[in-house]
C-alpha positions in Angstrom: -88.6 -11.0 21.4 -86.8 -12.4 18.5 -83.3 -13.7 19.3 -80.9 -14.4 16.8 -78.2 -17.3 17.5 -75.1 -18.9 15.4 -75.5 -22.6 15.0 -73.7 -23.0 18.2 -76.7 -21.2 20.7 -74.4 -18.0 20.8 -76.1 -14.6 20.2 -74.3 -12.0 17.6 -73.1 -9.9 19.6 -71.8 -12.3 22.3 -70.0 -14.4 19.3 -68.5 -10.8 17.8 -67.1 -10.1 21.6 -65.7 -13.5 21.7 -64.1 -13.5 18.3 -62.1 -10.1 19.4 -60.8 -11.2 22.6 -60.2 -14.3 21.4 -58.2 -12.3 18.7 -56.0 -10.5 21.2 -54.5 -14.0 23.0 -51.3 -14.0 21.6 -50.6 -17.4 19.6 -49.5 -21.2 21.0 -52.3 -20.5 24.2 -49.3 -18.5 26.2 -49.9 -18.5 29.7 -48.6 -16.7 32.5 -46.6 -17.9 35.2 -47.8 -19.3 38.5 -48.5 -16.5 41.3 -48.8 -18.3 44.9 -51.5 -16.7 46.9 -51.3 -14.5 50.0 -50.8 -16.1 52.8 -50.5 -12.9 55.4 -52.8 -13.6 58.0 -56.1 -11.1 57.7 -55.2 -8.1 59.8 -58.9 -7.2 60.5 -59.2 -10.1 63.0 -57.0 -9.1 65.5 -57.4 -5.1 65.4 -58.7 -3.8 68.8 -60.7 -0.6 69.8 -56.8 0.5 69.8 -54.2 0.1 67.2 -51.0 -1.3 68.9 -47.7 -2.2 67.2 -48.4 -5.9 66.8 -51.9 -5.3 65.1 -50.0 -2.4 63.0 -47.0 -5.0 62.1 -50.0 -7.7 61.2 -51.6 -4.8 58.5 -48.2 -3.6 57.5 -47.5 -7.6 56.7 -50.9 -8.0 54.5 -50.2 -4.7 52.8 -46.8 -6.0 51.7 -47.8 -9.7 50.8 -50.0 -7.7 49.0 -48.0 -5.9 46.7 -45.7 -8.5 46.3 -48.6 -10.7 44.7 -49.8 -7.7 42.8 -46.4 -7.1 41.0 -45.5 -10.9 40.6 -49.1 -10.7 39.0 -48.4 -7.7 36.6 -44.7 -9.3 36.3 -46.1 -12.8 34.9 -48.5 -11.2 32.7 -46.0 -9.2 31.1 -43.7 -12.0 30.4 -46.5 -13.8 28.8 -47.5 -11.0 26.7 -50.8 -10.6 28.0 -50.4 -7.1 29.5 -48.2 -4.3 27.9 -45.0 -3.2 30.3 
């Protein structure tokens, strides 16, 4: 096959793809705001054959952590103008 590449080793289309997205990071390298990691304990290592209310707390726990991250995520992107609100 015959592969074209830029003086830099980077095929067309590859350097075209790289050129857009590098077209849509907003100006002065923005970036978001730290997001701190879940730390809920994974609720699929204490579930039993049956569910009771401490394993159900434990996956209601993850599931919140979880959408607290998520939105702090979607939050911090916004603010950096990296995702539309």
């Amino acid at each position: 096959m015959d592969y074209k590449f830029d003086e830099r080793g980077i095929p067309p289309k590859i350097r075209e793809a790289l050129e857009q997205l590098s077209e849509s990071i907003p100006e002065g390298g923005t970036k978001a705001a730290k997001v701190n990691p879940v730390s809920a304990a994974d609720a699929s290592a204490s579930i039993g054959a049956e569910y009771n209310q401490a394993e159900v707390q434990a996956i209601a726990t993850l599931a919140n952590a979880n959408k607290a991250a998520i939105n702090a995520l979607i939050s911090a992107l916004t603010t950096a103008g990296l995702m539309e609100a």
